[in-house]
C-alpha positions, -999 to +999 in steps of 0.1 A: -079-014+200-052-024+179-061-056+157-036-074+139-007-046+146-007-032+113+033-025+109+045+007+095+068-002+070+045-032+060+010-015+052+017+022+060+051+040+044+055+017+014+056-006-005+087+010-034+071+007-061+063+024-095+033+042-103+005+046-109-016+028-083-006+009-052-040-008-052-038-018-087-002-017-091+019-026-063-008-052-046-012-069-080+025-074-085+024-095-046-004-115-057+014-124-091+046-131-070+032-152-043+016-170-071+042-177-091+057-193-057+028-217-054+024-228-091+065-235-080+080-241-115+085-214-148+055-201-158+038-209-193+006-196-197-013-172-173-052-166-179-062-133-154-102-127-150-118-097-131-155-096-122-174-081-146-189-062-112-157-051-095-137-022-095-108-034-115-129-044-145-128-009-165-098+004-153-076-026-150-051-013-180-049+025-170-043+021-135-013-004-140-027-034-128-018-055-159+015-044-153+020-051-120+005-086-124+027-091-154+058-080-139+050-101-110+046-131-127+081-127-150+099-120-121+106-088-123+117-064-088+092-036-088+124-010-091+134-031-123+134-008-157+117-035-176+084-028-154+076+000-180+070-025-204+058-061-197+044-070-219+072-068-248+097-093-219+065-113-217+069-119-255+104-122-258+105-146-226+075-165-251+047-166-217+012-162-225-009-135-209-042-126-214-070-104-193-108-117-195-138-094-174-159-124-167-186-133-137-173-153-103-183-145-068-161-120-051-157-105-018-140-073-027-138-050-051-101-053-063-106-093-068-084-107-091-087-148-103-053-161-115-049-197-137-017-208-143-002-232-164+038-242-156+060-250-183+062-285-172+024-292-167+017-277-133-014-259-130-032-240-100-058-212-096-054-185-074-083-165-060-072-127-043-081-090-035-059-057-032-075-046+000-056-010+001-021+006+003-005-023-015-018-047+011-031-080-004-050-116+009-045-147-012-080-156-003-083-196-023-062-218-036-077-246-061-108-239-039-091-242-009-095-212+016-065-195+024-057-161+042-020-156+032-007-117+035+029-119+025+039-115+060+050-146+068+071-177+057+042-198+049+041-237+039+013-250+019+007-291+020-017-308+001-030-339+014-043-358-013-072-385-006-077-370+027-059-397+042-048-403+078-017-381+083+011-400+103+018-389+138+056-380+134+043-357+107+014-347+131+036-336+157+061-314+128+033-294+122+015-290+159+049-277+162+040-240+148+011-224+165-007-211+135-017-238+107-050-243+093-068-265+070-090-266+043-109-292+025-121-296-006-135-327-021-114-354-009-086-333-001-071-312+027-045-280+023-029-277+052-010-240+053+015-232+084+027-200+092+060-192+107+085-161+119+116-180+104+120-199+072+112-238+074+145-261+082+154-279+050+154-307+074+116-305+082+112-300+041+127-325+029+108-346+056+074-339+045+078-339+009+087-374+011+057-385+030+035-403+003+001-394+017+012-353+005+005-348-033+026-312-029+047-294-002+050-254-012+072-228+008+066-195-001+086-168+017+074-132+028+072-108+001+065-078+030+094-060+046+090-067+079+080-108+094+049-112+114+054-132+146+081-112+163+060-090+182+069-078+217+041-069+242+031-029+231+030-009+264-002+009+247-034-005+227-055+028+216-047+063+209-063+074+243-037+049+256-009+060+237-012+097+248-015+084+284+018+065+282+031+096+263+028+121+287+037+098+320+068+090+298+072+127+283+080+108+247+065+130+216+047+113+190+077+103+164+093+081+195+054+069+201+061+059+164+092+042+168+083+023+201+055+009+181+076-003+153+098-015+175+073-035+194+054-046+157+087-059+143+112-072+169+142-054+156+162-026+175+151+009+169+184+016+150+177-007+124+144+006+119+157+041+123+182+031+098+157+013+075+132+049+077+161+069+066+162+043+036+126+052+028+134+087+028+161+088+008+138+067-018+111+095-014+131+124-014+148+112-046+119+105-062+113+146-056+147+152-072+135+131-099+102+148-108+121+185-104+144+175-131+117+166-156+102+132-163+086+120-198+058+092-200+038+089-231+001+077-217-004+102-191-026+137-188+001+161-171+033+173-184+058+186-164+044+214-137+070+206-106+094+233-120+067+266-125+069+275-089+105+284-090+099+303-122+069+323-109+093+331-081+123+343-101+097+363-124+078+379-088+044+365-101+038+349-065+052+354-029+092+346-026+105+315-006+073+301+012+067+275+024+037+264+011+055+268-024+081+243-015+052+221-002+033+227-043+064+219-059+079+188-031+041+170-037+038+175-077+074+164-083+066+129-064+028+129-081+051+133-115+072+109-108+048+083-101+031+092-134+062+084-156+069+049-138+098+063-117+102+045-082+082+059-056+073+052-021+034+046-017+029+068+013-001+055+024-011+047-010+004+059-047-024+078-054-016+100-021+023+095-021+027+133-028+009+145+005+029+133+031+070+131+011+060+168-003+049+185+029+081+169+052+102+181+026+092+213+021+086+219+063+120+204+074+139+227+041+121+253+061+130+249+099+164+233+087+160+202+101+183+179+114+179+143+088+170+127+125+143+149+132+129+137+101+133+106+103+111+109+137+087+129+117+085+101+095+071+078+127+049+099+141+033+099+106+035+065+105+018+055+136-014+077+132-014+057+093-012+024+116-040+036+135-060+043+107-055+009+088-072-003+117-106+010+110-113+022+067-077+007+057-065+027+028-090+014-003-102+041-024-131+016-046-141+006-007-141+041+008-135+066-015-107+092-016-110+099+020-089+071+033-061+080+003-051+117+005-074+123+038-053+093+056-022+114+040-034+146+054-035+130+089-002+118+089+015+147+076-001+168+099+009+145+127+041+146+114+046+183+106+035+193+141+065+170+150+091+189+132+075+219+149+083+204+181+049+194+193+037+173+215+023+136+210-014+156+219-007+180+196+005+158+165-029+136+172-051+162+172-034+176+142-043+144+124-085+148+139-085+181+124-069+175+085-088+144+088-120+161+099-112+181+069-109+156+047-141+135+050-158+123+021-137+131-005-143+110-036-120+094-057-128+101-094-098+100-117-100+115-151-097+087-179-086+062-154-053+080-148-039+090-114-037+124-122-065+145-123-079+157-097-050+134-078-026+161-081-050+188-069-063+164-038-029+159-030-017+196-031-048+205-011-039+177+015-008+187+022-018+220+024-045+212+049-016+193+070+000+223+074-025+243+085-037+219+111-005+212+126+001+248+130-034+252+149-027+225+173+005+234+178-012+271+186-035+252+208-068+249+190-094+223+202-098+191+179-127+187+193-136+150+179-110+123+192-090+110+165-103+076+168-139+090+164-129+105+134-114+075+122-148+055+129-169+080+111-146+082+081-157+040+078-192+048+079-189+073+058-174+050+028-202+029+037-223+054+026-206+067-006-221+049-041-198+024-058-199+051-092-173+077-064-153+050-053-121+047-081-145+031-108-143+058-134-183+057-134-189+089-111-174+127-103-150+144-130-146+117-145-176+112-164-172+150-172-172+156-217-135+170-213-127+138-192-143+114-216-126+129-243-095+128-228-098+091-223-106+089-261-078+109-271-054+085-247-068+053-255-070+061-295-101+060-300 
C-alpha cells in the first residue's frame, strides 16, 4: 500500500540541482536551508560534524556534500553559478565553515549534525539524514525531536519553562490537525504543520505570548505542499492495473492521475510543470553534447564519439541504442562539471531515464505530449518504489539508483511504444529483475566511474525490457515482489558496497591512484 504518497515531482523526477550527488549534494543543500530558516537571523559561524561511522565521513568533499551544505547555508539557489565555488563567497561574505568527522549517535548513514552561530548571538543545533533521491528529515532540533521533510509550511514554538500554555493560544494551534511536541528538560517545542502559510495574524499572535521563548516559520523547500491530497481511486500496483484496464487509461495517465491526486493541482499545471522538467533535462543533454570542462573529475568529454564513429562507419549508422549512449553520457557529463541537472531518481542515475526518452522519442518522432506522458508513467513506478528501498545507495546499494532508473524508463519507453499500463509495469519487473544487487562503488569518490557504465547499461536494459513486454513476454515476478526483494536484498549487502568508497572498484590500485592523483597527494 501506498504510505505517505510519495509525490512525483517531490522525491521522484527531481530535485534541479547540480552534480554530483543528490544524496550528498542536493539533500545537504535542504538541510542547510531549512536550517538557516530556524537559526532565523544571518549566519556567522557554522561548525558541521559527520559520524566518524557513517557514510558521509570519507567522502563528504568528493561527492559535493560540503558544497551543497555551504551553498545552502549562504543562500545560494542550487541553479546559482556561485555553487561551483562556496567556499571562496563563504570567504568573501566573512562566514565561518568548518567540517569535523567526530562520534554521535546516528540513525542513518548520511547523518549530518549542524551548529550554528547567528551574527547577532543566535545559536541552535540541528540533527538530520539525506535518506535518498534528495529527500531529507530534520530529525532534532536543540534535542528536541522533530520529523520536518520540507513539504510543508511548518511552525516551530518553543515553550520555555514548560509552562501552562493559555487557552486562546491552545485553541490557535488545535486548529491544525498535525502538531506535535517535544520536551526536553524543562522545555517543550511545539512544531505545527500546515498546507498554506501561517496568517500574519496568528504570528504575530503567538510571538507575543510571553510563556514562548521563540516562534519559527519555515516554509516548504519541496515543489509540491503536502496536505492537499484528494482521495486516489487506487492504493497498490495490483490496484492500479485493475482501475487501468476497467478505465482503459495506459500507464502515463495512471501517472498523472496520481500526481493529480498527491498534489491537488489540475493535471495541466502538472502537465505544464513536467514539460518544465524536461526541458531542464533535455538541456542539460544539449549541454554535455557541446562539451563541458570541470577540473576535479575522472572523465573528459565522451558524449560526442558516437557521432564520430558514425560519420567514420566504425559502428552501426542511426540506432537507437547509439542515441540512447550518447542522450545518457551527455547528462552523466553534465552532472560532472556542476551544470544543472534533474536528479532523475537520483544524480548518480540521472542519465538512465532523460538519456533513454530522448533517444526513444528522437526515434518514433514523438509528439512533446507523448513525452511528457512518458515522463509519468516513469514517475509513478519511481513513486512505487520510494515506498519500499527509497532511492539510498549507502542503505541499499546501487540497486535502488540506476536499477530504480532502469524501472522507470522501461515503464516509460514501453509508453512511447504505445503499451499498455500491464505492459509498462511488467517492463519495470523485468529491468528491475535485472538490476538486483548492483553495488555502488565509485572510483575515488567521484560519480563517474562505473556510474557512467551503470547508467549506460540501465538504460540499455530499459529498452530491451520494454520491447519484451511490449512483445508479450511474461514478467513473471509482480512488480511489487520485486520491489520487496530488492529491500531485502540491501539488507543483505555489507556497508564496504554501499557508496562508502571502502568496497568494489573502488579499492582497485588504478582507483586508489586515481584518487591520489585528484586529491594531490
Amino acid at each position: 500500500m501506498i504510505k505517505n504518497l510519495p509525490g512525483i515531482f517531490n522525491d521522484v523526477v527531481g530535485p534541479v540541482m547540480r552534480g554530483p550527488s543528490s544524496s550528498h549534494t542536493a539533500a545537504s543543500w535542504r538541510i542547510a536551508r531549512v536550517c538557516l530558516e530556524i537559526l532565523h537571523e544571518p549566519l556567522r559561524k557554522a561548525i558541521i560534524e559527520f559520524d566518524k561511522s557513517g557514510a558521509w565521513a570519507s567522502n563528504f568533499r568528493e561527492q559535493g556534500t560540503e558544497m551543497g551544505i555551504n551553498g545552502g547555508l549562504l543562500g545560494l539557489d542550487m541553479t546559482d553559478p556561485q555553487m561551483k565555488n562556496t567556499g571562496k563567497v563563504a570567504d568573501e561574505r566573512g562566514v565561518s565553515i568548518t567540517y569535523e568527522v567526530n562520534s554521535f549517535q546516528t540513525r542513518h548513514p548520511n547523518t549530518v549534525r549542524l551548529s550554528l552561530e547567528g551574527l547577532n548571538g543566535q545559536k541552535v543545533q540541528v540533527k538530520a539524514a539525506s535518506i535518498g533521491g534528495g529527500s531529507f528529515e530534520i530529525q532534532q532540533i536543540d534535542g528536541f525531536e522533530v520529523s520536518i521533510r520540507g513539504d510543508y509550511f511548518e511552525l516551530l514554538i518553543l515553550n520555555k519553562n514548560n509552562k501552562p500554555i493559555p487557552n486562546d493560544v491552545k485553541s490557535i494551534i488545535s486548529h491544525y490537525s498535525s502538531w506535535s511536541q517535544s520536551s526536553s528538560k524543562n522545555e517543550k517545542l511545539i512544531n505545527i504543520k500546515s498546507s498554506k502559510a501561517f496568517p500574519d495574524e496568528i504570528m504575530k499572535r503567538l510571538t507575543n505570548f510571553y510563556v514562548f521563548e521563540r516562534v519559527i516559520a519555515i516554509d516548504p523547500i519541496l515543489p509540491i505542499v503536502s496536505g492537499n491530497e484528494t482521495e486516489m481511486p487506487f492504493t497498490t500496483i495490483e490496484s492500479l492495473l485493475k482501475y487501468s484496464k476497467s478505465e482503459n487509461l495506459d500507464l502515463g495517465k495512471m501517472g498523472l492521475i496520481y500526481a493529480k491526486c498527491r498534489s491537488g493541482f489540475s493535471e495541466s499545471k502538472l502537465f505544464r510543470k513536467m514539460e518544465d522538467i524536461v526541458g531542464i533535462i533535455e538541456k542539460s543533454i544539449e549541454t554535455g553534447l557541446q562539451g563541458t570542462k570541470y577540473e576535479d573529475r575522472i572523465l573528459h568529454q565522451q558524449s560526442h564519439l558516437v557521432k564520430k564513429a558514425e560519420e567514420a562507419g566504425k559502428i552501426p549508422q542511426n540506432s537507437v541504442v547509439n542515441k540512447t549512449i550518447a542522450y545518457v553520457t551527455a547528462i552523466m557529463e553534465s552532472k560532472s562539471a556542476m551544470e544543472v541537472i534533474v536528479a532523475n531518481p537520483t544524480a548518480g542515475s540521472c542519465g538512465t531515464v532523460g538519456g533513454s526518452l530522448k533517444a526513444v522519442a528522437d526515434d518514433l518522432n514523438a509528439t512533446k505530449d507523448e513525452l511528457i506522458k512518458a515522463y509519468f508513467a516513469a514517475g509513478i513506478v519511481g513513486a512505487f518504489f520510494a515506498t519500499g528501498p527509497g532511492f539510498s545507495a549507502e542503505a541499499h546499494g546501487c540497486q535502488v539508483e540506476c536499477g530504480a532508473a532502469s524501472g522507470m524508463a522501461a515503464a516509460g519507453i514501453a509508453q512511447l511504444f504505445g503499451g499498455t499500463a500491464k505492459q509498462a509495469i511488467d517492463a519495470a519487473s523485468m529491468a528491475i529483475q535485472n538490476m538486483i544487487g548492483l553495488i555502488c562503488d565509485p572510483v575515488a569518490d567521484r560519480v563517474e566511474v562505473p556510474c557512467l557504465g551503470k547508467n549506460v547499461s540501465a538504460a540499455a536494459n530499459a529498452l530491451t525490457s520494454a520491447t519484451m513486454a511490449c512483445s508479450g513476454f511474461d514478467a513473471v515476478i509482480p512488480l511489487e515482489e520485486v520491489i520487496e526483494t530488492v529491500e531485502n536484498v540491501g539488507r543483505q549487502m555489507p556497508a564496504c558496497v554501499k557508496c562508502t568508497g571502502k568496497g568494489g572498484l573502488a579499492v582497485t590500485k588504478a582507483a586508489q591512484d586515481l584518487k591520489d592523483r585528484l586529491s594531490g597527494n
